[in-house]
PDBQT receptor file of N, H, CA, C and O in Angstrom, charges set to zero:
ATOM      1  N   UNK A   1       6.640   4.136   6.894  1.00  0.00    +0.000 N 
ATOM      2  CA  UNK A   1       5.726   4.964   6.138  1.00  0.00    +0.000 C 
ATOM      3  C   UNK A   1       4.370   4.981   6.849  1.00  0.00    +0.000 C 
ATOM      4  O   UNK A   1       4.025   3.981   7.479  1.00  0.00    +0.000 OA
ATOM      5  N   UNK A   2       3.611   6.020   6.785  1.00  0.00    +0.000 N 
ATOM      6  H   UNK A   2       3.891   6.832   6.273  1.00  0.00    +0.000 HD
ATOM      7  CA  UNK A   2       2.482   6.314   7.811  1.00  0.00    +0.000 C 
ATOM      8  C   UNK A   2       1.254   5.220   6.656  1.00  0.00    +0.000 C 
ATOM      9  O   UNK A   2       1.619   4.788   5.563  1.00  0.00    +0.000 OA
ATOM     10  N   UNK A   3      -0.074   4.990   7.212  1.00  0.00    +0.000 N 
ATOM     11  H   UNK A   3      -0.370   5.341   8.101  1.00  0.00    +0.000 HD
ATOM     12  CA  UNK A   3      -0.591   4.327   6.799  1.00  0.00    +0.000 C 
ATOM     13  C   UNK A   3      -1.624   5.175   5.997  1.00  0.00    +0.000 C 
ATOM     14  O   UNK A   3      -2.445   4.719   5.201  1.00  0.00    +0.000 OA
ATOM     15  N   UNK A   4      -1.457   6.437   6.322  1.00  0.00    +0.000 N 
ATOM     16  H   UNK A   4      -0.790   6.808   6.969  1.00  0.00    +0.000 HD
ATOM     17  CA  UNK A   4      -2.365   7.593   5.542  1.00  0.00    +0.000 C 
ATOM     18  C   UNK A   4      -1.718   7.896   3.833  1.00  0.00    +0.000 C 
ATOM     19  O   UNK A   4      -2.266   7.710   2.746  1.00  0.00    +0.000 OA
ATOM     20  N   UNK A   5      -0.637   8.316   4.101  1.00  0.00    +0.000 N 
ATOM     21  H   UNK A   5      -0.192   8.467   4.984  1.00  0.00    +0.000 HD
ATOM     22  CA  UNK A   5       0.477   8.070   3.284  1.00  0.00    +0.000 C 
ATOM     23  C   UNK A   5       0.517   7.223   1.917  1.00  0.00    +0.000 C 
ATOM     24  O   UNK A   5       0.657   7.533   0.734  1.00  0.00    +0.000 OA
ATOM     25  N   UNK A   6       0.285   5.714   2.783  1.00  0.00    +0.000 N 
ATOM     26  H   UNK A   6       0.171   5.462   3.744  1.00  0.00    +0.000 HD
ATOM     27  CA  UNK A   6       0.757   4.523   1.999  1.00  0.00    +0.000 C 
ATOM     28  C   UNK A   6      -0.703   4.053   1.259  1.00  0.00    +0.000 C 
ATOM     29  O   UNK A   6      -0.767   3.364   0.241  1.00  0.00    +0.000 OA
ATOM     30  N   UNK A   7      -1.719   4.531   1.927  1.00  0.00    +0.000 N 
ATOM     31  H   UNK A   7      -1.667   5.091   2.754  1.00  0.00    +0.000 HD
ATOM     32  CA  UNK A   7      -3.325   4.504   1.414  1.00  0.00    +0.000 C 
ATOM     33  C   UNK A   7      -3.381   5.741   0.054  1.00  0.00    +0.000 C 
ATOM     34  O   UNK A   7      -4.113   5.553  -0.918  1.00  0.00    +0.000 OA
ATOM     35  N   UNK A   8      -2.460   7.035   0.192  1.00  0.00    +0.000 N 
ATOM     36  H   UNK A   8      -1.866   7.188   0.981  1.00  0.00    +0.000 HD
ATOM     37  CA  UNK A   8      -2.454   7.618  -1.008  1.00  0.00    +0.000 C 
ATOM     38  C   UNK A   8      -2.152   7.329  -2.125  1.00  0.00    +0.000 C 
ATOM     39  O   UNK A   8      -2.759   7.234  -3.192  1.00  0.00    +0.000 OA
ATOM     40  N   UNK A   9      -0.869   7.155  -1.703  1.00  0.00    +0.000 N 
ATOM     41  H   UNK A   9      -0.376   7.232  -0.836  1.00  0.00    +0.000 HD
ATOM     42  CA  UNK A   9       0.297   6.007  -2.918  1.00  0.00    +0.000 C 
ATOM     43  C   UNK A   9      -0.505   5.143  -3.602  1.00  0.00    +0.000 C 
ATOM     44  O   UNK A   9      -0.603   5.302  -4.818  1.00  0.00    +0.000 OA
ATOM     45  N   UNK A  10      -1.401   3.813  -2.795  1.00  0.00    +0.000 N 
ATOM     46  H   UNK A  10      -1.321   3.684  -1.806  1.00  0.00    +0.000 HD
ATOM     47  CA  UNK A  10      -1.968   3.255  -3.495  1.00  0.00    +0.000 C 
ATOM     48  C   UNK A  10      -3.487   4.160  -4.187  1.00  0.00    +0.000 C 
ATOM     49  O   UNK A  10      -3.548   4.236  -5.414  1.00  0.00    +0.000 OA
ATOM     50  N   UNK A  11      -4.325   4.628  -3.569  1.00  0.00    +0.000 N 
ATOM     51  H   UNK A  11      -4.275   4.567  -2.573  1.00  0.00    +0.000 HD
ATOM     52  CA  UNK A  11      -4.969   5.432  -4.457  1.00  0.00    +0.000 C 
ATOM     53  C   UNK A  11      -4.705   5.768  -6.023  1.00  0.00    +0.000 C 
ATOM     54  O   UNK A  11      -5.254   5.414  -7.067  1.00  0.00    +0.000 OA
ATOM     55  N   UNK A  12      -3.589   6.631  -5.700  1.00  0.00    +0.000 N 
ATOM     56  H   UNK A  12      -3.143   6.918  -4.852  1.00  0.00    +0.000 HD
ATOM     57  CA  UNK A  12      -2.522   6.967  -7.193  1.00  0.00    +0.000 C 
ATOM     58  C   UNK A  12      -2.527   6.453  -8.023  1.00  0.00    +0.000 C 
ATOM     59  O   UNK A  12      -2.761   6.914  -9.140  1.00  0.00    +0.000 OA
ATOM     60  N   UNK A  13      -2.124   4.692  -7.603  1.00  0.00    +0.000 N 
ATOM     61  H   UNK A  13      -1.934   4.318  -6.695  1.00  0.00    +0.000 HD
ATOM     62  CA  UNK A  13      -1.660   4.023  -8.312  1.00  0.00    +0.000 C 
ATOM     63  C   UNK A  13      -2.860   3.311  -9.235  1.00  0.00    +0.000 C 
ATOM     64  O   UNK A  13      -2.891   3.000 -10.426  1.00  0.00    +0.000 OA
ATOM     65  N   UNK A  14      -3.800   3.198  -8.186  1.00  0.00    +0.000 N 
ATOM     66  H   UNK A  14      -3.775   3.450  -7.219  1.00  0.00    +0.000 HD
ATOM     67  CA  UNK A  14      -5.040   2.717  -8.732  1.00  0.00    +0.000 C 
ATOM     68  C   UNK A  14      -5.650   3.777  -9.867  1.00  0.00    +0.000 C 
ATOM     69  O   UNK A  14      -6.055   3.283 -10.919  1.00  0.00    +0.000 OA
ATOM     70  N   UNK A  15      -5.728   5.282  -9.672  1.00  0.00    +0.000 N 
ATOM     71  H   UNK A  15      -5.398   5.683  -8.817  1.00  0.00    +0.000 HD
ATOM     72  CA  UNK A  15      -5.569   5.794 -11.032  1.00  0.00    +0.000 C 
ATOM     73  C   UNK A  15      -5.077   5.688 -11.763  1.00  0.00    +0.000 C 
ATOM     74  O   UNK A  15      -5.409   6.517 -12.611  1.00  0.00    +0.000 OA
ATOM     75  N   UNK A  16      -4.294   5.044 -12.085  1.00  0.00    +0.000 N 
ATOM     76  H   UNK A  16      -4.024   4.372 -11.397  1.00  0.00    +0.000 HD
ATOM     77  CA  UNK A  16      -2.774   5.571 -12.759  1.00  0.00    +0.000 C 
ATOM     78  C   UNK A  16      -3.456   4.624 -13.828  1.00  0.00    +0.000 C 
ATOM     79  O   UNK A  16      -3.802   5.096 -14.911  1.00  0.00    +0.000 OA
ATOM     80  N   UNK A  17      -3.670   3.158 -13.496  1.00  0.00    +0.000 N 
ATOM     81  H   UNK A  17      -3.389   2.774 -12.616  1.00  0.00    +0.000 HD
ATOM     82  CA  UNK A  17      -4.070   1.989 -13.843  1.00  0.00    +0.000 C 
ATOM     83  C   UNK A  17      -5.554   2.025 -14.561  1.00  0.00    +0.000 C 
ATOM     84  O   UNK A  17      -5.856   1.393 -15.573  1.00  0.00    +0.000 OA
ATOM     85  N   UNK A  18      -6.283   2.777 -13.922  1.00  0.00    +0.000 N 
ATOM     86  H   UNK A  18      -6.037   3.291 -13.100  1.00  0.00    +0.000 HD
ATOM     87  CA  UNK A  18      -7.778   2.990 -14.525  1.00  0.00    +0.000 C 
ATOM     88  C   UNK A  18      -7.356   3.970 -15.852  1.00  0.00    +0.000 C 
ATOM     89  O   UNK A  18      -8.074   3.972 -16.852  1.00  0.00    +0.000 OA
ATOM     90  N   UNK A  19      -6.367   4.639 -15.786  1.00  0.00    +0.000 N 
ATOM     91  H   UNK A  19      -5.784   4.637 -14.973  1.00  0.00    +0.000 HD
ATOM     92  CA  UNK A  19      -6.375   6.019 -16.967  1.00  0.00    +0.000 C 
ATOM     93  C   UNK A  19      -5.626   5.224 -17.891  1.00  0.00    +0.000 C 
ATOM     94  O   UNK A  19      -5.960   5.161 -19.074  1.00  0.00    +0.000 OA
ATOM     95  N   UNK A  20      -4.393   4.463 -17.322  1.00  0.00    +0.000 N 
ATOM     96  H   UNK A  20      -4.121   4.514 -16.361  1.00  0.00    +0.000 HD
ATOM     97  CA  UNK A  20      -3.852   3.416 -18.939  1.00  0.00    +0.000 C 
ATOM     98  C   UNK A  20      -4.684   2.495 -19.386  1.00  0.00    +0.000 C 
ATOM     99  O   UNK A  20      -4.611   2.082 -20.544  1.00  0.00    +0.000 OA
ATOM    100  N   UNK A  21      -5.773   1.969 -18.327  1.00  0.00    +0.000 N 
ATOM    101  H   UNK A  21      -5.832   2.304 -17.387  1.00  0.00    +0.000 HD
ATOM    102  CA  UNK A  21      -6.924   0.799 -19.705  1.00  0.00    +0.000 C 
ATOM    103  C   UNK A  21      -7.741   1.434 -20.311  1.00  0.00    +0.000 C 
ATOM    104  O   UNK A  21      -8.344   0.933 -21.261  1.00  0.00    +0.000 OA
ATOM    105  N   UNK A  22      -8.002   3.010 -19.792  1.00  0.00    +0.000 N 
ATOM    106  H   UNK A  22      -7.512   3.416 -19.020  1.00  0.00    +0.000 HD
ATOM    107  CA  UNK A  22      -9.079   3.577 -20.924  1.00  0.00    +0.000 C 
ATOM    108  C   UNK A  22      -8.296   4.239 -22.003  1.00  0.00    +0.000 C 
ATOM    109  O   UNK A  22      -8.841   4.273 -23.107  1.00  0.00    +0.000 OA
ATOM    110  N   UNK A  23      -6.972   4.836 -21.866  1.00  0.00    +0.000 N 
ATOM    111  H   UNK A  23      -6.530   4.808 -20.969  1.00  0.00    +0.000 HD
ATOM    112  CA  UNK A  23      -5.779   5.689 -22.885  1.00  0.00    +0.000 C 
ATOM    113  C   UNK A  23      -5.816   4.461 -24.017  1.00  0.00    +0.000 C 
ATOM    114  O   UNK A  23      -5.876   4.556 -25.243  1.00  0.00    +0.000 OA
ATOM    115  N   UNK A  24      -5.757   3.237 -23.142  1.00  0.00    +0.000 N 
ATOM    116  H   UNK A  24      -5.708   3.160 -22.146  1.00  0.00    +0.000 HD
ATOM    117  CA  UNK A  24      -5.051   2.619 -24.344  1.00  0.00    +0.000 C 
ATOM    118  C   UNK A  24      -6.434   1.264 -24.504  1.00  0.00    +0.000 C 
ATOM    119  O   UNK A  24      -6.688   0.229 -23.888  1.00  0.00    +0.000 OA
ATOM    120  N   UNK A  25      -6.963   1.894 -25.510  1.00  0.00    +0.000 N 
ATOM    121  H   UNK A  25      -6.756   2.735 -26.010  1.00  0.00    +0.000 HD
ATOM    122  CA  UNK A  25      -8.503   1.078 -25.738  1.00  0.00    +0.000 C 
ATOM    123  C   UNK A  25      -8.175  -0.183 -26.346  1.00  0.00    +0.000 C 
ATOM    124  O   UNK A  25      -8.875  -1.145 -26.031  1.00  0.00    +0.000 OA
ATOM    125  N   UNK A  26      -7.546  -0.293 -26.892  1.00  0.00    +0.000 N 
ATOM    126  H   UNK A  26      -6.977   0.488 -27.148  1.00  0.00    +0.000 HD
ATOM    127  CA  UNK A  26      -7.057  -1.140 -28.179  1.00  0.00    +0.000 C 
ATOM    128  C   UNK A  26      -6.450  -2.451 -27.189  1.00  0.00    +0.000 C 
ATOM    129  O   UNK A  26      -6.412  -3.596 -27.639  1.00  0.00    +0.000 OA
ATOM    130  N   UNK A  27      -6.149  -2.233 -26.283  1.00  0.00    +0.000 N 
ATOM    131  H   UNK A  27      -6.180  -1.302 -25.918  1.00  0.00    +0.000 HD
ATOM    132  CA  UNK A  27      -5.797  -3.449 -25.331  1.00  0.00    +0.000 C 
ATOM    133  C   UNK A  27      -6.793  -4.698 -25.663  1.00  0.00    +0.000 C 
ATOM    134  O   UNK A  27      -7.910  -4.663 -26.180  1.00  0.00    +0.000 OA
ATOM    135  N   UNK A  28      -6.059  -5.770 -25.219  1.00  0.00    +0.000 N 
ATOM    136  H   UNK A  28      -5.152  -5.798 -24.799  1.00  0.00    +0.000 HD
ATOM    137  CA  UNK A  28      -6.808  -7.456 -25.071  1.00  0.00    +0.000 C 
ATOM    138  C   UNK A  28      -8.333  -6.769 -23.783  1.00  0.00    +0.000 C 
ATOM    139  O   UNK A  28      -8.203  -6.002 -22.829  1.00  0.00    +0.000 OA
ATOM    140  N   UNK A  29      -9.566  -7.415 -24.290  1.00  0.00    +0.000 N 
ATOM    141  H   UNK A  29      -9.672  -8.038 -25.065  1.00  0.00    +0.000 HD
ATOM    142  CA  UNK A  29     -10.657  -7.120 -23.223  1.00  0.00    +0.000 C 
ATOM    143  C   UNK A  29      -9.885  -8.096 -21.690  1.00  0.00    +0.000 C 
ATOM    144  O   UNK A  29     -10.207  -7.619 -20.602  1.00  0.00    +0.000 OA
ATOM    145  N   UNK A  30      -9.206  -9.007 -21.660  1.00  0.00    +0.000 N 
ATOM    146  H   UNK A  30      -8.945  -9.394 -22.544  1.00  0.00    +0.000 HD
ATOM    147  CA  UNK A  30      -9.125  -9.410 -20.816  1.00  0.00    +0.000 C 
ATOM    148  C   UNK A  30      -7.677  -8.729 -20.048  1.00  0.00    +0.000 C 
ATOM    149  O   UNK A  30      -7.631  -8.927 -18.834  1.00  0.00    +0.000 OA
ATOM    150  N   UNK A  31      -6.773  -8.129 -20.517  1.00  0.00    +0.000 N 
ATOM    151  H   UNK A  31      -6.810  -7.969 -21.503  1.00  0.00    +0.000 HD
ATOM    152  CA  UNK A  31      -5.949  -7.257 -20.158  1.00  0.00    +0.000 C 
ATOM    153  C   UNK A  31      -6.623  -5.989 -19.374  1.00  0.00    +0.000 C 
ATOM    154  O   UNK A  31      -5.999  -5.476 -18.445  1.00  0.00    +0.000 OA
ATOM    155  N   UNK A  32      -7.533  -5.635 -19.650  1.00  0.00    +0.000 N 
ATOM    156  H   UNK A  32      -8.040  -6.052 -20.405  1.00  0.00    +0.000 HD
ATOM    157  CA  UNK A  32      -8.135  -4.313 -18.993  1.00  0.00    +0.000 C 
ATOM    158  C   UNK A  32      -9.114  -5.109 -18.112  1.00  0.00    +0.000 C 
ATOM    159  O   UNK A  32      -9.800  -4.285 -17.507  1.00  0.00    +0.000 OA
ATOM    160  N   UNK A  33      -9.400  -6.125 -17.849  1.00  0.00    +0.000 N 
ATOM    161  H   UNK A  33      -8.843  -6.794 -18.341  1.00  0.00    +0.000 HD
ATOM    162  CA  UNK A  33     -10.529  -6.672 -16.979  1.00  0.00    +0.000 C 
ATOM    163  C   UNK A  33      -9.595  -6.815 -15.934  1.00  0.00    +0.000 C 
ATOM    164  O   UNK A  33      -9.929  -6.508 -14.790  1.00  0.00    +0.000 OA
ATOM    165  N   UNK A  34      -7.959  -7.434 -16.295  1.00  0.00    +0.000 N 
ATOM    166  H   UNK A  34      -7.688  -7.683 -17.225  1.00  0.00    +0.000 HD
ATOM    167  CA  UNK A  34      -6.850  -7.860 -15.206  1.00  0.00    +0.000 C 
ATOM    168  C   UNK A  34      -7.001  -6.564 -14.706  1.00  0.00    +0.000 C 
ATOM    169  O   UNK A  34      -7.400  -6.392 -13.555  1.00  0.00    +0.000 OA
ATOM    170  N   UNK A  35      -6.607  -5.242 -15.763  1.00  0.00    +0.000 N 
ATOM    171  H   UNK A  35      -6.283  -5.383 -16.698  1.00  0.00    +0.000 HD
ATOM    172  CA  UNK A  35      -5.911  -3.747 -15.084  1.00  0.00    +0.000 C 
ATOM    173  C   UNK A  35      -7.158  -3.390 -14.308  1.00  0.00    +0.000 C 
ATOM    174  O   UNK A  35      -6.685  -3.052 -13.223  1.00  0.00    +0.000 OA
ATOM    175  N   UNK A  36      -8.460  -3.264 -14.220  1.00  0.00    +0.000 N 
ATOM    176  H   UNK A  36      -8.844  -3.539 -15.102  1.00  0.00    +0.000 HD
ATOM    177  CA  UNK A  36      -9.550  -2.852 -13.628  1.00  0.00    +0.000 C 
ATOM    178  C   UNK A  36      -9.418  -3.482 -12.144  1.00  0.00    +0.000 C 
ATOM    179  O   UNK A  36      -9.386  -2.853 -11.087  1.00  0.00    +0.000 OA
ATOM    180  N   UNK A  37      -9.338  -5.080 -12.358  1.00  0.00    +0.000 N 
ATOM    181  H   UNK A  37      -9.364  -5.591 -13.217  1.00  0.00    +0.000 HD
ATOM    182  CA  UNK A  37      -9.492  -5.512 -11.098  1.00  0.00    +0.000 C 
ATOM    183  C   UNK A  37      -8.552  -5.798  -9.937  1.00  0.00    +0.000 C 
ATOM    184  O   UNK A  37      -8.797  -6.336  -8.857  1.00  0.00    +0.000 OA
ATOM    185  N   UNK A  38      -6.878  -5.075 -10.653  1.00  0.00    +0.000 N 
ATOM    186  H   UNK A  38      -6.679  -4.638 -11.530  1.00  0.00    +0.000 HD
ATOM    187  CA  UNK A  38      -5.963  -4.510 -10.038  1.00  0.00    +0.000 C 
ATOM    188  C   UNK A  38      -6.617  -3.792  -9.478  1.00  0.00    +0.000 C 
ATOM    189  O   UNK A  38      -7.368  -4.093  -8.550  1.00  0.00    +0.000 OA
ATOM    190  N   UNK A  39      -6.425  -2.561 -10.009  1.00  0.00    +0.000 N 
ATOM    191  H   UNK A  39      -5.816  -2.317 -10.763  1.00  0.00    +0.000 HD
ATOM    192  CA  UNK A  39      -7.285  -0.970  -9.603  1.00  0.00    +0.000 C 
ATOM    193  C   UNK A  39      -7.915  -1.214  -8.413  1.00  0.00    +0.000 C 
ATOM    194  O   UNK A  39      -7.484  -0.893  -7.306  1.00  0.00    +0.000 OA
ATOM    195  N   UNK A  40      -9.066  -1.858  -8.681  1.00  0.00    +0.000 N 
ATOM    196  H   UNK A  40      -9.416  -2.119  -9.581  1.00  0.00    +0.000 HD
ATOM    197  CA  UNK A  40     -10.092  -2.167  -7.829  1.00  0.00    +0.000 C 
ATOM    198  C   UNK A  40      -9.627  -2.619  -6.353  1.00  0.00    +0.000 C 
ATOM    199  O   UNK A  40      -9.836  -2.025  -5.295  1.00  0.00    +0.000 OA
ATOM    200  N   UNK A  41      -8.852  -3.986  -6.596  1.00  0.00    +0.000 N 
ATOM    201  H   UNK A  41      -8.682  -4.468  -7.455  1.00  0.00    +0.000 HD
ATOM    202  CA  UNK A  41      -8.112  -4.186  -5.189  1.00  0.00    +0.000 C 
ATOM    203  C   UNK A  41      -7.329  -2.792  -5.079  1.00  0.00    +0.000 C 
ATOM    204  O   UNK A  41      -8.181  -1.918  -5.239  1.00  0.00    +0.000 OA
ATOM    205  N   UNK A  42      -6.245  -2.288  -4.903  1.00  0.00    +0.000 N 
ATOM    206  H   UNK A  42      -5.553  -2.998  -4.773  1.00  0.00    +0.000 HD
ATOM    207  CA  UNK A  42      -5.618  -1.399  -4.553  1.00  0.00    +0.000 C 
ATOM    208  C   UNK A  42      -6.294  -0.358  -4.485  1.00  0.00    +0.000 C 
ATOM    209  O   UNK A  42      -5.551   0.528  -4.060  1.00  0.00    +0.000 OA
ATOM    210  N   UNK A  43      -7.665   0.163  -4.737  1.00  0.00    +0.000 N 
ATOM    211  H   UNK A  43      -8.268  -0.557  -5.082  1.00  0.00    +0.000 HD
ATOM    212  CA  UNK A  43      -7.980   1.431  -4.201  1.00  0.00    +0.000 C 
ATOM    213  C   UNK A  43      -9.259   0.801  -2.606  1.00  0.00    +0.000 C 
ATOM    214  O   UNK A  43      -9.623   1.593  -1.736  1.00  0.00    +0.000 OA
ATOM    215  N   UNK A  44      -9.680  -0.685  -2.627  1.00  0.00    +0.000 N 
ATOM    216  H   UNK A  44      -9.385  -1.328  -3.333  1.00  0.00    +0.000 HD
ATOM    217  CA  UNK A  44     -10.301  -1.205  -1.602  1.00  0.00    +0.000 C 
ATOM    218  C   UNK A  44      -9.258  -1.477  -0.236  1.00  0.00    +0.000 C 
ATOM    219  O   UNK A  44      -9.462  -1.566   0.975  1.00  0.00    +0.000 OA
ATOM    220  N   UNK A  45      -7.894  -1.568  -1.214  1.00  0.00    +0.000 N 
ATOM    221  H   UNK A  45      -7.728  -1.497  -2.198  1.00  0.00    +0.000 HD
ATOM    222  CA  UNK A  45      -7.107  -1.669   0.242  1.00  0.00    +0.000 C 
ATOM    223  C   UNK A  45      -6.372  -0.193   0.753  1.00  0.00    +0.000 C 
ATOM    224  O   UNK A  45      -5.706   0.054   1.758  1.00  0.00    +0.000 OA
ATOM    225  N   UNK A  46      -6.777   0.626  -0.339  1.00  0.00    +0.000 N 
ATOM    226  H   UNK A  46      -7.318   0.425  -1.156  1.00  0.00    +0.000 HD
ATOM    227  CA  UNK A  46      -6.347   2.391   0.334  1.00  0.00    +0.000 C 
ATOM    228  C   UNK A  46      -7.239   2.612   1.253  1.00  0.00    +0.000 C 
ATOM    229  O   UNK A  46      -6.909   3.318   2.206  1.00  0.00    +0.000 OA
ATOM    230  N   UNK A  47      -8.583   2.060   1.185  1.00  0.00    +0.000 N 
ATOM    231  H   UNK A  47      -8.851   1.486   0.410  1.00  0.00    +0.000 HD
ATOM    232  CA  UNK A  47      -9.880   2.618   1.889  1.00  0.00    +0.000 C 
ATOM    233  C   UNK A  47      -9.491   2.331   3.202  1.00  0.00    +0.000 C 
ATOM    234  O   UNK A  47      -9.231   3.156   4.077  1.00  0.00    +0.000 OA
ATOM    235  N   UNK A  48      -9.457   0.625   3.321  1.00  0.00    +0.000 N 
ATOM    236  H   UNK A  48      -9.669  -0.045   2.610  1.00  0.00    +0.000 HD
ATOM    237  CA  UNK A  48      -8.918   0.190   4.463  1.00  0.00    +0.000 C 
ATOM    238  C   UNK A  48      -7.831   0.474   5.012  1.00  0.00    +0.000 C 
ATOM    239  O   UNK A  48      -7.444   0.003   6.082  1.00  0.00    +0.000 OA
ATOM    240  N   UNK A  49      -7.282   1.221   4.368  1.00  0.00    +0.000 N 
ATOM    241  H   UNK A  49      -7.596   1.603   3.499  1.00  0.00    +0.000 HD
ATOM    242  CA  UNK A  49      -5.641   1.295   5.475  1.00  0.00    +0.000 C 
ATOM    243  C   UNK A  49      -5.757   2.995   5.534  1.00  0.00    +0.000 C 
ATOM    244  O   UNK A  49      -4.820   3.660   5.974  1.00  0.00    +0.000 OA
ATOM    245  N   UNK A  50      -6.803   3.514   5.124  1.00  0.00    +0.000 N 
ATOM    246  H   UNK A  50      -7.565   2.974   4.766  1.00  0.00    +0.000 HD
ATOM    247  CA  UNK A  50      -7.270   5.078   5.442  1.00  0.00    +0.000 C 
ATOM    248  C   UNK A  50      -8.262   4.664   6.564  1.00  0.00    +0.000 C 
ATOM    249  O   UNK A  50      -8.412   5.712   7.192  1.00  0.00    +0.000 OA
ATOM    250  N   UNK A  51      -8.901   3.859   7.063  1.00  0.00    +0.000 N 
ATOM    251  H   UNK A  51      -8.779   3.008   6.553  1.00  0.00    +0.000 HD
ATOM    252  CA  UNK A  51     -10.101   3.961   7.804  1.00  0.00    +0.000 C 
ATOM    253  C   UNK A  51      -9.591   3.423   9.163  1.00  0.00    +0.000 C 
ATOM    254  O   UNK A  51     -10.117   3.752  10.227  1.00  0.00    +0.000 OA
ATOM    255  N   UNK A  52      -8.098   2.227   9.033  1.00  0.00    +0.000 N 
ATOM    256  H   UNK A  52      -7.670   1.960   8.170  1.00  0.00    +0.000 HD
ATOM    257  CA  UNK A  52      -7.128   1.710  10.138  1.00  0.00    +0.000 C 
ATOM    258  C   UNK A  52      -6.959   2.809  10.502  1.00  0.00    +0.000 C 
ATOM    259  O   UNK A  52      -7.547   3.087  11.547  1.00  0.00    +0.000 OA
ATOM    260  N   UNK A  53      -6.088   3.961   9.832  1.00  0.00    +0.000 N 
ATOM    261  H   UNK A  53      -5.611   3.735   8.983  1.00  0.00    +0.000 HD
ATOM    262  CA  UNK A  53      -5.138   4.632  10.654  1.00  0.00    +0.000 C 
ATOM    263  C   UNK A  53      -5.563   5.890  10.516  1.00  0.00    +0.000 C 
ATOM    264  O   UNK A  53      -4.819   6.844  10.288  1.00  0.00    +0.000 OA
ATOM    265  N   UNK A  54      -7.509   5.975  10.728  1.00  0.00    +0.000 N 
ATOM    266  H   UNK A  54      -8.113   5.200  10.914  1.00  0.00    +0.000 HD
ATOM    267  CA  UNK A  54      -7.774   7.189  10.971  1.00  0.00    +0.000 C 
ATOM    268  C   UNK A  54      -8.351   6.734  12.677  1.00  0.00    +0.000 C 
ATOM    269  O   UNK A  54      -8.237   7.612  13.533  1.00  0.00    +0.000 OA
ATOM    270  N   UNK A  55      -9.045   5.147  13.160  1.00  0.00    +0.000 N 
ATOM    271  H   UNK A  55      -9.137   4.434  12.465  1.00  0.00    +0.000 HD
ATOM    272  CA  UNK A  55      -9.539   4.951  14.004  1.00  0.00    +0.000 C 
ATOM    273  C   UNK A  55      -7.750   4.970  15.122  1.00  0.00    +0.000 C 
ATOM    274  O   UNK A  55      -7.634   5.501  16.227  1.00  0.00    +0.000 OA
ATOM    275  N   UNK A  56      -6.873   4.385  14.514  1.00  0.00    +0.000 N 
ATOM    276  H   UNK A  56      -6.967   3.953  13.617  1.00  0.00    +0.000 HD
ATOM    277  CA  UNK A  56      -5.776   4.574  15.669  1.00  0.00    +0.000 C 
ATOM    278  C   UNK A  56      -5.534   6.209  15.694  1.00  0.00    +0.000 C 
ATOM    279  O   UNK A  56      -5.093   6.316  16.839  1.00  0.00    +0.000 OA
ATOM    280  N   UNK A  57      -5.540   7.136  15.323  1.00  0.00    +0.000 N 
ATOM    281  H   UNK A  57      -5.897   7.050  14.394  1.00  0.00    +0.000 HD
ATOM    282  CA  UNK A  57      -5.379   8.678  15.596  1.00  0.00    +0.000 C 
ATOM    283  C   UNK A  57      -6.523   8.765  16.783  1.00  0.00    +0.000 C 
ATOM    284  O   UNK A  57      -6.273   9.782  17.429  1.00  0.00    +0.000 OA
ATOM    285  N   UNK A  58      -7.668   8.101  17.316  1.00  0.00    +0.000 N 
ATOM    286  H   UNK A  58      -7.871   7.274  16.791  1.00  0.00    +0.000 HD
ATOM    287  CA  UNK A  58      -8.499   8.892  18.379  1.00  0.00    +0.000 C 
ATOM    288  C   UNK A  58      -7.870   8.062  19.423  1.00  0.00    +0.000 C 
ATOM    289  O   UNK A  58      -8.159   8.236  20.607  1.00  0.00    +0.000 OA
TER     290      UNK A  58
């Protein structure tokens, strides 16, 4: 899988995750602090694996 690709996927996913702790409010505060700081990693490691395999393309 290309690393542009696999940086989207996770993007996605990291939405996906930010839109179910705000849909579903009623959650434990510490359940949405876990789902946030999922999110958070997985859209910091899309950045990085978008910024890898834009410097290997030159």
């Amino acid at each position: 899988m290309d690393l542009s690709k696999l940086s989207k996927v996770l993007l996605g996913t990291a939405f996906i995750l930010l839109g179910v702790s705000y849909a579903l409010g009623s959650l434990h505060p510490l359940t949405r602090i876990i789902l946030c700081s999922v999110a958070l990693i997985l859209s910091v490691t899309a950045i990085v694996l978008l910024l890898i395999s834009m410097t290997r393309k030159k």
